[in-house]
TORSE-423820 format. One line per 8 residues: number of its first residue (from 1); their letters; for each residue x, y, z of N, C-alpha, C. Coordinates in Angstrom, 1 decimal. Layout:
<pts>
NUM) a) X,Y,Z,X,Y,Z,X,Y,Z  ...
</pts>
This chain:
<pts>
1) xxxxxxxx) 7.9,-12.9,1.1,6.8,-12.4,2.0,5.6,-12.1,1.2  4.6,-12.1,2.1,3.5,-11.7,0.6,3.2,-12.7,-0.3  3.0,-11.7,-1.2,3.2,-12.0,-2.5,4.5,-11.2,-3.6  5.0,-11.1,-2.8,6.3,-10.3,-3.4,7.0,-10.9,-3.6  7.9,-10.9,-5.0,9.3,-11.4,-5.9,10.4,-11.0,-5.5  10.3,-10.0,-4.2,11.8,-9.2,-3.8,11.5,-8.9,-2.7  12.1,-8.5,-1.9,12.4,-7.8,-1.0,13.0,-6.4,-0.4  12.7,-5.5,0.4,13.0,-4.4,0.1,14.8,-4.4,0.5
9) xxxxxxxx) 15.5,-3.9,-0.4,16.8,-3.3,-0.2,17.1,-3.3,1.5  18.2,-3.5,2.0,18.1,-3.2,3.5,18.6,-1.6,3.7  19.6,-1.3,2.8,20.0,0.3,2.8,18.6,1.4,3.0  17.7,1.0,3.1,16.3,1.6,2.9,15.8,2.0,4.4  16.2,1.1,5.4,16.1,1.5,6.5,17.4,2.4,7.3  18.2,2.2,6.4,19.2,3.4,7.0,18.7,5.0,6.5  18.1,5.0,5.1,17.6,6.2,4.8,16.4,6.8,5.5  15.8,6.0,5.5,14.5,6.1,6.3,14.8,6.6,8.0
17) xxxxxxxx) 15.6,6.1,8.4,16.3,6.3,10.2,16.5,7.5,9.7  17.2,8.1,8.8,18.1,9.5,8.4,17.0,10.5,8.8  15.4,10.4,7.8,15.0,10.9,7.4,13.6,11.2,7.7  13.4,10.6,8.7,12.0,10.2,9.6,10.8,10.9,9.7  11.2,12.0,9.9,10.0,13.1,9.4,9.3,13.2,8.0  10.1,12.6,6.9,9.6,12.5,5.4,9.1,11.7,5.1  9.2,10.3,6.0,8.7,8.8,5.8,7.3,9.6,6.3  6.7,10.0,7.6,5.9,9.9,8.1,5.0,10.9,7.4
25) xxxxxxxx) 5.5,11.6,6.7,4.8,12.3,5.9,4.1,11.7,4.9  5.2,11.2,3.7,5.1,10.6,2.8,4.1,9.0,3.5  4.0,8.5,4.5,3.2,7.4,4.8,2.0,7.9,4.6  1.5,9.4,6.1,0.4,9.7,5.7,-0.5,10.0,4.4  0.3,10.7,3.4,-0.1,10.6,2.2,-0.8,9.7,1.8  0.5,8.5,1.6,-0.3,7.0,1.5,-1.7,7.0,1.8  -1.8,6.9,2.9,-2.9,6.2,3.7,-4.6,7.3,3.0  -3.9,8.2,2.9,-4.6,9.0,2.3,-5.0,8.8,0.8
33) xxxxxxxx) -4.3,8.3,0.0,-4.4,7.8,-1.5,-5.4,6.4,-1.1  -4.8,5.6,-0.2,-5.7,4.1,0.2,-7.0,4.8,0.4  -7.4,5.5,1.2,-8.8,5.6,0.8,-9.3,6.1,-0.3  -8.8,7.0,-0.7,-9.2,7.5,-2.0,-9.6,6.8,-2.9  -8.6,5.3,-3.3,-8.4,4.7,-4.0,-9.7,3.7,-3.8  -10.0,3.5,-2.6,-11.1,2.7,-2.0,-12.5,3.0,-2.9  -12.4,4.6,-2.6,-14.0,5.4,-2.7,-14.1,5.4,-4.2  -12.7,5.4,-5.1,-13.0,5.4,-6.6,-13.4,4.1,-7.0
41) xxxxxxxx) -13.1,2.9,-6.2,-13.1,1.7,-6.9,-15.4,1.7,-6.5  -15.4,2.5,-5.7,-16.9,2.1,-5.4,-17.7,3.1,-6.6  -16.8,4.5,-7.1,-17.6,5.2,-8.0,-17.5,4.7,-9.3  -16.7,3.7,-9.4,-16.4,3.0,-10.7,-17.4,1.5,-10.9  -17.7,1.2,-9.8,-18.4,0.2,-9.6,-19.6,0.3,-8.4  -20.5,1.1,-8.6,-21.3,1.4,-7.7,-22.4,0.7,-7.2  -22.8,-0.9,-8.5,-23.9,-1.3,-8.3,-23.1,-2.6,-7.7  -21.9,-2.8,-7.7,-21.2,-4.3,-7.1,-21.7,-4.6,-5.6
49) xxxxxxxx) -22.6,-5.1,-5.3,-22.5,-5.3,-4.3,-21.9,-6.4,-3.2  -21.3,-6.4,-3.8,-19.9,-7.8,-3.3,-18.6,-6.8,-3.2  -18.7,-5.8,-4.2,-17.1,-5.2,-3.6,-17.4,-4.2,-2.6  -18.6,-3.0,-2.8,-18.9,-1.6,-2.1,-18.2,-1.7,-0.8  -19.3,-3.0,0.0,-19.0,-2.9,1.2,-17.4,-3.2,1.9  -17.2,-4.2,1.0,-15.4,-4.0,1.5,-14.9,-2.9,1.0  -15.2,-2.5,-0.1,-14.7,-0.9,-0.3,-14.9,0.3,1.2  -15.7,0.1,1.6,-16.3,1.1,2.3,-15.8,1.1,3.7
57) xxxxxxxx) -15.6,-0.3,4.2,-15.0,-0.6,5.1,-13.3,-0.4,4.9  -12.8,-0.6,4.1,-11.7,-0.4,3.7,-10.8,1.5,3.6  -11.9,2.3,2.9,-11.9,3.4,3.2,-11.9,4.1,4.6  -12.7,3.8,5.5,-12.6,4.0,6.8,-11.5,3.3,7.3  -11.0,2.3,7.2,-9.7,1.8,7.7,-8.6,3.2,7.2  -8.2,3.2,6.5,-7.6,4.1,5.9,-7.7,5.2,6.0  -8.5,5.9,6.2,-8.7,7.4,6.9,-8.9,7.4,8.3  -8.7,6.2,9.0,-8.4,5.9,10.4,-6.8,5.7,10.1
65) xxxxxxxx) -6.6,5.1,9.6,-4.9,5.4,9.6,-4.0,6.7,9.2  -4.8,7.5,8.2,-4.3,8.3,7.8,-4.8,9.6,9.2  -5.3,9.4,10.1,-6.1,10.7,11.4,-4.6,10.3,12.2  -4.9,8.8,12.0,-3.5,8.6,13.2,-2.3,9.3,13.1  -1.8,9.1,11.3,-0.1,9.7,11.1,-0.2,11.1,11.4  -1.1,11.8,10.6,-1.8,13.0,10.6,-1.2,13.4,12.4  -1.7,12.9,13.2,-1.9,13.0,14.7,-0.2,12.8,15.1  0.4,12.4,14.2,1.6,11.5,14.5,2.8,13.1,14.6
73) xxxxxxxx) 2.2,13.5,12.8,3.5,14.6,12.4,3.0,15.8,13.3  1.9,16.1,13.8,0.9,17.3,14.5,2.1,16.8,16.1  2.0,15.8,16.4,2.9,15.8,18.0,3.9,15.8,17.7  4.7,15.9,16.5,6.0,16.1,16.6,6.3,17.2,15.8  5.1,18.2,15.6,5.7,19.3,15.1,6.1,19.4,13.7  6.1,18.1,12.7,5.9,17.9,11.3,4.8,18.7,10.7  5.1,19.2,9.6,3.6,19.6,9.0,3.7,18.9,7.7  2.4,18.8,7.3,2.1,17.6,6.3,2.8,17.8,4.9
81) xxxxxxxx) 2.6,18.9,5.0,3.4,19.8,3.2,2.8,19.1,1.7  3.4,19.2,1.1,3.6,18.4,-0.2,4.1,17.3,-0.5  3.6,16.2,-0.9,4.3,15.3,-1.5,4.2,15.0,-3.0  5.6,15.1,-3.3,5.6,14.6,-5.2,4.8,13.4,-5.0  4.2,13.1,-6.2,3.5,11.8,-6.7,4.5,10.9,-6.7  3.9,9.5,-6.0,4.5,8.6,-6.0,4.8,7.6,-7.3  6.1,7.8,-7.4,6.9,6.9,-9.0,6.2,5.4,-9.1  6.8,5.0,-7.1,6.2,3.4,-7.9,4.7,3.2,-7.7
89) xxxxxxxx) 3.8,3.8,-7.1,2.8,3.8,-8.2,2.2,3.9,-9.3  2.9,5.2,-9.1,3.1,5.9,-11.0,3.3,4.5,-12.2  4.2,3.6,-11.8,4.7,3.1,-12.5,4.0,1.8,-12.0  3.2,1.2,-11.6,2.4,-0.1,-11.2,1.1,0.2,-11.8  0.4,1.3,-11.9,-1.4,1.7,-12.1,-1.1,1.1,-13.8  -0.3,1.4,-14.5,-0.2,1.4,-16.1,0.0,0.0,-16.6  0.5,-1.1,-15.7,0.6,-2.5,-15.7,-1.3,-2.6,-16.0  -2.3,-2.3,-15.3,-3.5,-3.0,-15.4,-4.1,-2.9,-16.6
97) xxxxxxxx) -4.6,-4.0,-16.8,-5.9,-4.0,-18.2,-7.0,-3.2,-17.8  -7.4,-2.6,-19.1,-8.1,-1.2,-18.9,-9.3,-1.7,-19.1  -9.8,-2.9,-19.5,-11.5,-2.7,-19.7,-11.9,-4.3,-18.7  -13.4,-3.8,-18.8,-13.9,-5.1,-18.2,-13.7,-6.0,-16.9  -13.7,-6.9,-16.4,-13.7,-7.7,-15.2,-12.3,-7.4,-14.9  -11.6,-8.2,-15.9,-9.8,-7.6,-16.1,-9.2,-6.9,-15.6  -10.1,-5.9,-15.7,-9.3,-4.3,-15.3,-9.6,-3.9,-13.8  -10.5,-4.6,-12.9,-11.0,-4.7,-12.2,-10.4,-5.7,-11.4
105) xxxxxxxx) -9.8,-6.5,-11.8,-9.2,-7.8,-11.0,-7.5,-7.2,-11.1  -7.0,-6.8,-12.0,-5.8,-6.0,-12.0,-5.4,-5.3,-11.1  -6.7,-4.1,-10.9,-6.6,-2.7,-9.7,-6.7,-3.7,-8.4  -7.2,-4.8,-8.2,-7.4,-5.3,-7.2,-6.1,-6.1,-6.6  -5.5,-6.4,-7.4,-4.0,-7.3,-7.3,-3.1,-6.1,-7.6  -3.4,-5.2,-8.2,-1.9,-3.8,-8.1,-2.3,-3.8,-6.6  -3.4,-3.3,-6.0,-3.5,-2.7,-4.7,-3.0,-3.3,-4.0  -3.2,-4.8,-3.8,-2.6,-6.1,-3.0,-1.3,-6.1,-2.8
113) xxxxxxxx) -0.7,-5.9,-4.4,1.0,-5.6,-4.0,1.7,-4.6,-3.3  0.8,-3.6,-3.4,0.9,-2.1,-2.1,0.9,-2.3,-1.0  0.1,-2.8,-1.0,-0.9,-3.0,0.3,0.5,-4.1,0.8  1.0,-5.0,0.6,2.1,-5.9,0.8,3.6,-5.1,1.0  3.4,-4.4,0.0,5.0,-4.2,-0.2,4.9,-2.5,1.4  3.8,-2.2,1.5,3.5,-1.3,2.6,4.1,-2.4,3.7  3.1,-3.3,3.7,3.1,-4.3,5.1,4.7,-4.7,5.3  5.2,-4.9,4.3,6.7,-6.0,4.7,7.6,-4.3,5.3
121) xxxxxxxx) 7.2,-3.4,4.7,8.0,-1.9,5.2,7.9,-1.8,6.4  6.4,-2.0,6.7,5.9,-1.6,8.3,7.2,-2.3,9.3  7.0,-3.6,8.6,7.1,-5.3,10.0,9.1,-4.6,9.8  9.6,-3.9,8.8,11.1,-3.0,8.8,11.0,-2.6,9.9  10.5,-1.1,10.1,10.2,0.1,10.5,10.0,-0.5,11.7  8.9,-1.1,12.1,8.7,-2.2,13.7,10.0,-2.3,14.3  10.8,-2.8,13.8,12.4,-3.3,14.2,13.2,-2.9,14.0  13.3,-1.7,13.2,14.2,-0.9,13.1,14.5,0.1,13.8
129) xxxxxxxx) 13.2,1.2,13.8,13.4,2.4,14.1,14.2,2.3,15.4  14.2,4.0,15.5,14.6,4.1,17.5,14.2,4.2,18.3  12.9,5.0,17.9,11.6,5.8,18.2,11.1,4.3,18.9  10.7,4.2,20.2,9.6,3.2,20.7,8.2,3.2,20.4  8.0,4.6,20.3,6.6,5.1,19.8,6.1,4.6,18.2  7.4,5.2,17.8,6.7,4.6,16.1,6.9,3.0,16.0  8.0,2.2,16.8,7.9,0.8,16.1,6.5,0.4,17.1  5.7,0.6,18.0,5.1,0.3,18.5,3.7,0.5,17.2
137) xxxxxxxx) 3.6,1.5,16.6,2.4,1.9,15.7,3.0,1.1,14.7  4.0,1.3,13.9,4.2,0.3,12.7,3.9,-1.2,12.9  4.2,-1.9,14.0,4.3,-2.9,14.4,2.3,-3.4,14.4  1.8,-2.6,14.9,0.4,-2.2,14.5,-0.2,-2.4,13.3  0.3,-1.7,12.6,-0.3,-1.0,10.9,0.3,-1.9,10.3  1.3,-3.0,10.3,1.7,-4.0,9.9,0.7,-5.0,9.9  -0.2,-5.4,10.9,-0.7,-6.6,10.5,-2.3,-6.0,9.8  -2.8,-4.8,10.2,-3.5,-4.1,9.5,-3.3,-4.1,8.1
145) xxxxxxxx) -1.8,-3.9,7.6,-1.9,-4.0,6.1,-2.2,-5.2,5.3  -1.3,-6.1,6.3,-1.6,-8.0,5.7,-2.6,-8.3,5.4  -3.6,-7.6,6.6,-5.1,-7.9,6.4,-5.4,-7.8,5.1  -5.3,-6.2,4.6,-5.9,-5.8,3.4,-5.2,-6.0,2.5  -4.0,-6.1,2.0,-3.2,-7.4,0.9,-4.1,-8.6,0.6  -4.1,-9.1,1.6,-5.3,-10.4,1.5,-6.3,-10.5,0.8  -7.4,-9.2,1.7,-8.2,-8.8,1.1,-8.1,-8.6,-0.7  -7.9,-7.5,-0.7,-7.6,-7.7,-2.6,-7.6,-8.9,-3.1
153) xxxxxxxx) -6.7,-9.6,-2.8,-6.5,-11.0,-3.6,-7.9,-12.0,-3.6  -8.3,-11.7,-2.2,-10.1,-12.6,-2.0,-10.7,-11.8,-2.8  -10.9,-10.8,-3.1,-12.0,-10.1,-3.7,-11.4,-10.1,-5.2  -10.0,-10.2,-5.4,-9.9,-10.8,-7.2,-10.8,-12.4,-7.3  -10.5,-12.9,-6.4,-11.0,-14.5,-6.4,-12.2,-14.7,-6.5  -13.4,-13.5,-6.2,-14.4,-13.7,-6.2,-14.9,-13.5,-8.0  -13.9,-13.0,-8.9,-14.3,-12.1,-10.1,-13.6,-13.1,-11.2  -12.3,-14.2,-10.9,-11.8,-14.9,-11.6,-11.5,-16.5,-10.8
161) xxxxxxxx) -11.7,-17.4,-11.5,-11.1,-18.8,-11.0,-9.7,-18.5,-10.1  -9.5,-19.1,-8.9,-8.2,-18.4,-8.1,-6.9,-19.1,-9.4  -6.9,-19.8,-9.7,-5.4,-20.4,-10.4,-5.1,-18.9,-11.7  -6.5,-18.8,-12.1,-6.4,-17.1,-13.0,-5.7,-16.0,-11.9  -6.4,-16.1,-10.7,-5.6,-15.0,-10.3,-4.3,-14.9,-9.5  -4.0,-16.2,-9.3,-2.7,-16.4,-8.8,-1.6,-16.4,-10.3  -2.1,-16.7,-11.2,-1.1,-16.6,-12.1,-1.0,-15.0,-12.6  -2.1,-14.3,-12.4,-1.6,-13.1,-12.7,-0.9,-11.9,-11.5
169) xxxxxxxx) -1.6,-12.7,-10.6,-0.5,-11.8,-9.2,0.8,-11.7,-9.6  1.0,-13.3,-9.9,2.6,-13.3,-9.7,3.3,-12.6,-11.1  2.6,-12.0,-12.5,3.5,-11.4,-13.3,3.3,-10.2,-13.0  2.2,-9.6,-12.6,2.4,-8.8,-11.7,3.6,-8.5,-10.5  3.8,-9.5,-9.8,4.7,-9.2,-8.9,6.0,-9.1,-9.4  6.1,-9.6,-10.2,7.9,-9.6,-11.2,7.6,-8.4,-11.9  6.3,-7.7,-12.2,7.0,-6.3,-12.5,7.3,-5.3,-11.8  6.4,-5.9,-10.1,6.4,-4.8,-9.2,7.9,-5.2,-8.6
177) xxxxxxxx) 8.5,-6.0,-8.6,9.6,-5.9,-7.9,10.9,-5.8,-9.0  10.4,-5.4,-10.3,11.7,-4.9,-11.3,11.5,-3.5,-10.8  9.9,-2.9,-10.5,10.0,-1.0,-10.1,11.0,-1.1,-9.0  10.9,-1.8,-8.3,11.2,-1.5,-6.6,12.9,-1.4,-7.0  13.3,-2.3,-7.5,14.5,-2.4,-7.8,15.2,-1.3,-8.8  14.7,-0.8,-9.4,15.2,0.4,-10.4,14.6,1.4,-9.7  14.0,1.8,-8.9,13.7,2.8,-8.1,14.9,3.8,-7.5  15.2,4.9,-7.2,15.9,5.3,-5.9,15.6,5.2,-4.6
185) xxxxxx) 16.3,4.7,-4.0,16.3,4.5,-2.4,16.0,5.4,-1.9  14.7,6.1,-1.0,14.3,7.1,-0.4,13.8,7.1,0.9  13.4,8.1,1.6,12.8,8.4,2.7,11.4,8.6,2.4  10.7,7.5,1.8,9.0,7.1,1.6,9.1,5.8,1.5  7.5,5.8,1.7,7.0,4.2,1.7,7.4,3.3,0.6  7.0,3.9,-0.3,7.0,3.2,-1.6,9.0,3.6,-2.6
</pts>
């Protein structure tokens, strides 16, 4: 699916059923890091004017998703709390080359694999849950995510010949799916 080398464990939707209120937390988070991550890529690159505006648009997506979950744990009486830092990001941001176009087309393809490995969770959560309410919103924010998977990868293509960036997706993706795999099985997105 994607651009992913794996797929998620299916045990993952049994934890997640268990634990429902921590997914939705831990999601909102997410969505909350997505724009963040958006607004840095435009302080880091301010004069691009080929990436800003998908940045910017992208940011607003994502603090439109993150109002929704937000809205989600508030009607069920969840409160947002703390969330530990997330490992497999933790452990995907240190894959990228640190200088120049490189490093730039990197953050753009790590995001893409998030942004994916979110999406194939959602299109789970869609058909899994029990909740009609939530597979109705996942089911939603699933093709929302695909979108921006995509995205990334177009906007690496604008910065490198596409055969450059498909060959680097994909060692990218074999590392992102050795994290997923040595990870613990939890009640979060990632």
């Amino acid at each position: 699916m994607f651009c992913l080398e794996s797929t998620t464990d299916p045990r993952w939707i049994a934890v997640v059923v268990a634990d429902t209120d921590r997914l939705l937390a831990d999601h909102a988070y997410c969505e909350k890091k997505a724009a963040a991550t958006a607004m840095s890529l435009i302080g880091k690159y301010p004069n691009d004017a080929f990436l800003v505006p998908h940045m910017l648009k992208l940011a607003q997506e994502e603090l439109e998703h993150f109002e929704r979950l937000y809205g989600v744990l508030a009607a069920r009486g969840i409160q947002l709390g703390y969330v530990d830092k997330d490992p497999y990001v933790g452990e995907l941001l240190p894959l990228a080359r640190k200088q120049g176009v490189e490093g730039l087309i990197d953050r753009l393809l790590i995001s893409s694999l998030i942004e994916a490995r979110s999406a194939e969770r959602f299109f789970l959560l869609a058909e899994h849950l029990p909740d009609a309410e939530l597979r109705a919103l996942y089911q939603e924010l699933a093709v929302t995510e695909s979108r921006h998977h995509t995205l990334f990868v177009t906007l690496a293509n604008h910065y490198a010949p596409k055969d450059e960036v498909r060959a680097r997706l994909k060692e990218l993706a074999v590392e992102e799916a050795a994290i997923v795999a040595r990870l613990p099985i939890a009640a979060r997105m990632h």
